[in-house]
C-alpha positions in Angstrom: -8.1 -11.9 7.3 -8.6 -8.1 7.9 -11.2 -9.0 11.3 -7.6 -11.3 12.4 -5.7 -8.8 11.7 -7.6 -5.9 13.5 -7.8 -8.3 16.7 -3.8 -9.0 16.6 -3.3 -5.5 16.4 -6.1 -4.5 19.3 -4.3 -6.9 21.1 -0.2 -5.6 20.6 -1.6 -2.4 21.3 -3.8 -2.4 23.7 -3.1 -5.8 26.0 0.8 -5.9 25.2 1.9 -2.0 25.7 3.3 -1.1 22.1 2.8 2.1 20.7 0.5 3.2 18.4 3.3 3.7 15.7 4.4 -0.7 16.4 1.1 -1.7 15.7 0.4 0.5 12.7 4.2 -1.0 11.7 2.6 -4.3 12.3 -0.1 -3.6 10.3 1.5 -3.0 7.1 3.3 -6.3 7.4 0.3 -8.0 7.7 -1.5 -6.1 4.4 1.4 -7.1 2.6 1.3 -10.9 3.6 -2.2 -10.8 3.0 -1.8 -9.7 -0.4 0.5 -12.4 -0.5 -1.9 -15.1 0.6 -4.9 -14.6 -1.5 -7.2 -16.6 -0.7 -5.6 -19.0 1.1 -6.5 -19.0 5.0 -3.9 -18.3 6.9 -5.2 -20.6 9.8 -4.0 -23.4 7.5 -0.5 -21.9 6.0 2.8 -24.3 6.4 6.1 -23.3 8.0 7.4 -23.8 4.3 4.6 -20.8 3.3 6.1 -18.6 5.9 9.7 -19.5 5.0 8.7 -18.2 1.5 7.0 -15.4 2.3 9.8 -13.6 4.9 12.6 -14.9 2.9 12.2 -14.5 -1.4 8.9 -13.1 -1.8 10.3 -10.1 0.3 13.5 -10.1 -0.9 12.3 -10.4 -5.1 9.0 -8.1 -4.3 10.3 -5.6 -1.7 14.0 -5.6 -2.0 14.1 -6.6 1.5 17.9 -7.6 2.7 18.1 -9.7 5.8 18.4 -7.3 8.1 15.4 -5.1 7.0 13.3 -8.8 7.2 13.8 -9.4 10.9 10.9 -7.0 11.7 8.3 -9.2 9.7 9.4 -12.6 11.0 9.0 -10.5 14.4 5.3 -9.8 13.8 4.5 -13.3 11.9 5.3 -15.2 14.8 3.4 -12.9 16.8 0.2 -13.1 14.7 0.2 -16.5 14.9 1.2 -16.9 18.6 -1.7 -15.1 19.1 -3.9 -16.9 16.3 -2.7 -20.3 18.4 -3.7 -18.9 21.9 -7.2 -17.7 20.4 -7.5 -21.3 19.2 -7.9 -20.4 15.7 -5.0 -22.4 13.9 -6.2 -26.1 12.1 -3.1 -27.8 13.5 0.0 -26.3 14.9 1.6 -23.1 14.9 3.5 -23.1 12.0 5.2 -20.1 12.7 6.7 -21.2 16.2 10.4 -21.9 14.9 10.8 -19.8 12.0 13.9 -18.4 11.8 15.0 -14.9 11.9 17.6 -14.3 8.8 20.7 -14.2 9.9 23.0 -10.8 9.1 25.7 -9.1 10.0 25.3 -6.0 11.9 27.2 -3.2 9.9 28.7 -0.3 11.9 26.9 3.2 11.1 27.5 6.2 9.5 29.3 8.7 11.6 29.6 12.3 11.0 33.0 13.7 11.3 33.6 15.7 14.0 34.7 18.6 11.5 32.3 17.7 9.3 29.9 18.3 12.4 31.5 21.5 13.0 30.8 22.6 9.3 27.5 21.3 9.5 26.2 23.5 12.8 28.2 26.7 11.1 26.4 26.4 8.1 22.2 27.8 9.0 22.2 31.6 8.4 22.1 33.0 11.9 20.5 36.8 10.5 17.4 34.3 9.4 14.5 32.9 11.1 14.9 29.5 9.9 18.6 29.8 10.3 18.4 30.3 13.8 16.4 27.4 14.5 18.4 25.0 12.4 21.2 25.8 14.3 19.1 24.8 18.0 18.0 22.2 16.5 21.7 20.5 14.9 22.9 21.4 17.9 20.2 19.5 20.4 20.4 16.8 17.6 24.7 16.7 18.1 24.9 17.6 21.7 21.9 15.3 23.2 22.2 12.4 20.6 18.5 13.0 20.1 16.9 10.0 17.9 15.1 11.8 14.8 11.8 11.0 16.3 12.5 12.6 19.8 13.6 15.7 18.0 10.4 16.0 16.1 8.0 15.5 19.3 9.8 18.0 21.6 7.4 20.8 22.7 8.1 23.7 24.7 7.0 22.4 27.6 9.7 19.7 27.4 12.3 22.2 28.3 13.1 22.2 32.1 15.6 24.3 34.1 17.3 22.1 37.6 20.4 23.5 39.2 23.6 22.2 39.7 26.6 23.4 41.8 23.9 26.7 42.4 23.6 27.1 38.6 20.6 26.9 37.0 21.1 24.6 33.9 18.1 23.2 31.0 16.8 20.0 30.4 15.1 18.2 28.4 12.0 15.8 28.1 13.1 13.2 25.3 10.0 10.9 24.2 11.0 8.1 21.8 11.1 5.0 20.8 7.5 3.2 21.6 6.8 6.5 23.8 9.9 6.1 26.1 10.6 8.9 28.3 13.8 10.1 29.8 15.4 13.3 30.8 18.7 14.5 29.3 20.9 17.6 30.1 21.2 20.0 27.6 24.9 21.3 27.0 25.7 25.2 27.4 26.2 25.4 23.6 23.0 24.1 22.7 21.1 26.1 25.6 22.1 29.1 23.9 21.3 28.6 20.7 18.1 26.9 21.6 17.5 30.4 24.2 18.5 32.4 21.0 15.8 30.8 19.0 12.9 30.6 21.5 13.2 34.6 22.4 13.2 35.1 18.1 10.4 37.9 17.5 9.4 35.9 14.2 7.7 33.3 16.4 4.8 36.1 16.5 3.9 35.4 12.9 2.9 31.6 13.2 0.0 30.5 15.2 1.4 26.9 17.0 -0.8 27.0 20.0 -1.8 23.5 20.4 -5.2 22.3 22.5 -3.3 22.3 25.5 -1.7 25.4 25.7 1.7 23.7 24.5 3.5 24.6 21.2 5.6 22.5 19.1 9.4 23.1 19.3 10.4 23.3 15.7 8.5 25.5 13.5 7.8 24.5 10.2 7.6 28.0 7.8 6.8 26.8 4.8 4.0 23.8 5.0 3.4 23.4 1.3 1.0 20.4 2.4 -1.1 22.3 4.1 -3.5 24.8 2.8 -2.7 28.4 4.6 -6.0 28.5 6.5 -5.2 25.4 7.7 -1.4 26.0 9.0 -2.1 26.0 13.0 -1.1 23.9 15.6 0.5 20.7 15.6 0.3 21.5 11.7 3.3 23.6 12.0 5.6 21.1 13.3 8.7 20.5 11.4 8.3 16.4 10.5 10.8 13.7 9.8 11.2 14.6 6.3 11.7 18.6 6.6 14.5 18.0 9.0 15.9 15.0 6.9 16.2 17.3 3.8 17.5 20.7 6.3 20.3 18.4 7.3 21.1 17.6 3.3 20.8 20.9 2.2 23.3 22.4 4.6 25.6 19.8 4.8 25.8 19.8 1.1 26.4 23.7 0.4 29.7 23.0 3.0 30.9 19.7 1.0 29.9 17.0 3.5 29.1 13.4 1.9 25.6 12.6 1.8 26.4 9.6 4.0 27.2 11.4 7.2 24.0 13.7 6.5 21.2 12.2 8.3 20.1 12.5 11.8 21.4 9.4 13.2 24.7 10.2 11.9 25.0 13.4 14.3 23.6 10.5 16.8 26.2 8.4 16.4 28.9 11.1 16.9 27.4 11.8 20.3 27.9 8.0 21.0 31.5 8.0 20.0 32.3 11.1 21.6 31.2 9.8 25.0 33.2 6.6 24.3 36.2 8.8 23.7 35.9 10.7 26.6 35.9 7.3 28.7 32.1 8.0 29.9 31.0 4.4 31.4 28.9 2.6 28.6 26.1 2.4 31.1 25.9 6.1 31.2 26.5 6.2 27.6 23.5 3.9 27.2 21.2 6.0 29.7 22.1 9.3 27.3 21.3 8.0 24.3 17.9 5.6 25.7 19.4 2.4 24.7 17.6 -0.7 26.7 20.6 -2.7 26.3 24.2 -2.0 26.6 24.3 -4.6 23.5 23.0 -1.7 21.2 25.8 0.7 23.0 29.0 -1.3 22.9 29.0 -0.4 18.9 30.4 2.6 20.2 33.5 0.6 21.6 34.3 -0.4 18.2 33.4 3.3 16.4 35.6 5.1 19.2 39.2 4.7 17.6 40.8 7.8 19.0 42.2 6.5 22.5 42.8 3.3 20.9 45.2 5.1 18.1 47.1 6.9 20.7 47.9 3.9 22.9 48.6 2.0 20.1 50.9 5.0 18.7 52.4 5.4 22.8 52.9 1.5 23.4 53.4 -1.1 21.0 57.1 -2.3 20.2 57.4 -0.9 17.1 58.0 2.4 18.6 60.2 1.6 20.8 62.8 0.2 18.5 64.9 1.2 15.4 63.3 -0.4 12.5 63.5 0.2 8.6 60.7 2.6 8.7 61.9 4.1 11.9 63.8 7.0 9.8 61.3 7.6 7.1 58.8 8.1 10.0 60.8 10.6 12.1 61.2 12.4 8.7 57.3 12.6 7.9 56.9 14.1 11.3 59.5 16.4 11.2 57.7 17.4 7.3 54.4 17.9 9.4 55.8 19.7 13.1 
């Protein structure tokens, strides 16, 4: 099993284009099937095998909802697309119409935009770290950067173009199976993120990498890593050390611990762009969506406009009703 295995993944990753991170993903689902196999080979599995497998051995085992099983029937019928082109099934591919579970899509958690405002006023500007959690909320709130772009931005990502004979920073996003695209950095962000690359306390770490590059967010206190050892691409802030910044500021200001993750501050990108009646392709090209499918959630988070027309047009307003005087008094209670 592990031989078929370390061919499949050879073969995603080095004949099919995914990243390193999809086929290590990959990977993992096919340890944990493994495990679930035994001994049996799984050149001579059922469709009723697979069905139990994806559906309640990984929802009694794993927890696993619908949603968070899609990715495994993904890679199963992969695997054995693959075992069936190698010629290495006993019959036929058992795998070829098993069904993805079917869920609901649930719409995400958005950070308020005062909550967003409490958030990016929260770091301690008189600090190091404080400084560069404010560049860093505010390239995560003013580009709409997915958690894993954030972490992989190096110096050398920042570029300066002009426009209308102003000279104005970019940046170089990498995400998302090492998808690259170029976004314009807002003023606000530019300065914090100038304010925080000029800091003299980026003297005392060393975060030269082999290149000549350095990482963008500086990790202070790597508790992982012995202190010989803290150099490099070992001083990059990770996933988890911005995760946890973003809680522990949010929750000294009172934010709920919902709207305090990365891809909340995401999402309020999204719905700001919506609001401001930016076309959803340009919304999608911002945020590095390959389908305006995974943007037009924004048409159903951005309820602003919507409220206002609603408030402007419908009939209701536009004729004496029974609530028509207990509304012009609750406005009058709140002008």
């Amino acid at each position: 099993m592990q031989q078929l295995i370390d061919g499949f993944i050879d073969f995603k990753t080095l004949n099919d284009g995914r990243s390193i991170r999809t086929g290590q993903s990959y990977r993992d689902i096919l340890l944990r099937y493994a495990l679930f196999l035994g001994d049996t080979d799984p050149c001579s599995v059922t469709e009723e095998t697979l069905l139990v497998f994806t559906g309640m051995h990984l929802n009694k085992t794993f927890n696993l909802h619908a949603r968070s099983r899609v990715p495994y029937v993904a890679c199963i019928r992969g695997f054995y697309e693959w075992l069936d082109r190698k010629g290495y099934l006993l019959g036929a591919n058992p795998a070829a119409n098993l069904p993805y579970p079917k869920a609901g899509k649930p719409l995400p958690d958005v950070i308020e935009l005062a909550n967003a405002e409490k958030l990016i006023s929260a770091p301690d500007l008189s600090t190091f770290e404080g400084v560069r959690d404010a560049a860093m909320l505010a390239i995560l709130l003013g580009c709409g950067l997915r958690l894993s772009g954030l972490v992989a931005m190096n110096r050398s990502h920042l570029q300066t173009y002009i426009v209308k004979e102003q000279p104005r920073m970019a940046v170089r996003v990498l995400e998302k199976g090492d998808k690259e695209r170029q976004l314009p950095v807002p003023r606000e962000a530019e300065l914090l993120l100038r304010v925080y690359l000029e800091h003299p306390d980026h003297a005392l770490y060393d975060c030269a990498l082999p290149d000549g590059d350095s990482p963008m967010w500086i990790s202070t206190h790597n508790r992982r890593t012995p202190e010989h050892e803290q150099h490099g691409d070992r001083r990059r802030l990770t996933k988890r050390g911005i995760q946890s910044i973003i809680i522990r500021l949010g929750t000294k200001v009172g934010i709920p611990r919902q709207q305090l993750h990365p891809h909340a501050l995401r999402h309020r990108f999204g719905t700001e762009l919506t609001e401001s009646d930016v076309p959803l392709n340009q919304t999608g090209e911002l945020l590095g969506h390959a389908s305006l499918e995974s943007t037009k959630i924004y048409l159903h988070l951005a309820m602003v406009k919507k409220t206002e027309a609603m408030d402007r047009g419908n009939p209701l307003a536009k004729i004496r009703s029974p609530a028509s005087e207990l509304l012009r008094r609750l406005d009058s209670k709140h002008s």
